[in-house]
C-alpha positions in Angstrom: -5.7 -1.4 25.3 -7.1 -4.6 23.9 -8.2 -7.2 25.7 -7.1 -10.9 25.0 -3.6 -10.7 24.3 -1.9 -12.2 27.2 1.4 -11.9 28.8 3.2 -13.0 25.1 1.1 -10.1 23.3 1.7 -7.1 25.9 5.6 -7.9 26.1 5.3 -7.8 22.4 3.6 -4.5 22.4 6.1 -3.2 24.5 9.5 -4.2 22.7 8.5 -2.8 19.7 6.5 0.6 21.5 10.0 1.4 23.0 11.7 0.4 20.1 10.3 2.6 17.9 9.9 5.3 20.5 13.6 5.0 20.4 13.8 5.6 16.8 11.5 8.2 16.8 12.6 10.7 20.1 16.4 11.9 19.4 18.2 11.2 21.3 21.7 8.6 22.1 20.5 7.1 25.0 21.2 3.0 25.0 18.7 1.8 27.2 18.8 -2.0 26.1 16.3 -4.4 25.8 15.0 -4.4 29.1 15.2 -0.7 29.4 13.0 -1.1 25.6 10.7 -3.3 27.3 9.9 -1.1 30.4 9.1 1.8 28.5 7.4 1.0 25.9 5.1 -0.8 28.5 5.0 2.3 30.6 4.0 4.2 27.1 1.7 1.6 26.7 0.0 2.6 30.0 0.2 6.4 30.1 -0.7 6.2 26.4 -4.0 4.7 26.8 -4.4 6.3 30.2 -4.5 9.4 28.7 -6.6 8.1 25.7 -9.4 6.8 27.7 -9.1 9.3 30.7 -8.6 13.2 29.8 -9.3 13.1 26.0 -12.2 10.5 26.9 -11.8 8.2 23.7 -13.4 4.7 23.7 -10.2 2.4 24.4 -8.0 1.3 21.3 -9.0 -1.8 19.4 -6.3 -4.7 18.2 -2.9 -4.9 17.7 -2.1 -1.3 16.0 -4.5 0.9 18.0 -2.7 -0.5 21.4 1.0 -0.4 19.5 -0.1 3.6 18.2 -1.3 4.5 22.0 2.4 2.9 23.2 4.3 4.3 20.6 2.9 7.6 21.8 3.2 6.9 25.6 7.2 6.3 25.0 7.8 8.9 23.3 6.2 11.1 26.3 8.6 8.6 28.7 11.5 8.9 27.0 11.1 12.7 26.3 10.7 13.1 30.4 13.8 10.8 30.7 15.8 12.6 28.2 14.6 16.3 30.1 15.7 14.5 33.4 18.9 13.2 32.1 20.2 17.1 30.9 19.3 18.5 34.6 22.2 16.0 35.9 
């Protein structure tokens, strides 16, 4: 993820990683906006993670390299959430 975006930037990041995470995974699952917010910053996270640690890619640069690596990180989260949720 980029450096220099602050608190502002990486809550940013992660409204709109969940959000369109949410649009993106099927599913009818209202997780709200703080549910929005916490996964798209844990996408955010295990996106890049996985960026920079098993497929050893230099980290993301600005705004839509970190939102693309999120994007893809909450799709994984709310994928696992969704396989969870069915096991219930």
């Amino acid at each position: 993820m980029p450096e220099g975006l602050g608190v502002f930037g990486w809550i940013i990041i992660g409204l709109l990683a969940g959000a369109l995470a949410g649009f993106l995974v099927p599913g009818r699952e209202r997780n709200g906006c703080v549910g929005t917010l916490l996964i798209g910053i844990a996408g955010g996270l295990i996106g890049g993670w996985l960026w920079t640690g098993p497929l050893k890619q230099s980290p993301a640069t600005g705004f839509l390299g970190a939102l693309l690596l999120a994007v893809l990180g909450a799709g994984l989260v709310l994928l696992v959430l969704h396989a969870a949720n069915r096991r219930r």
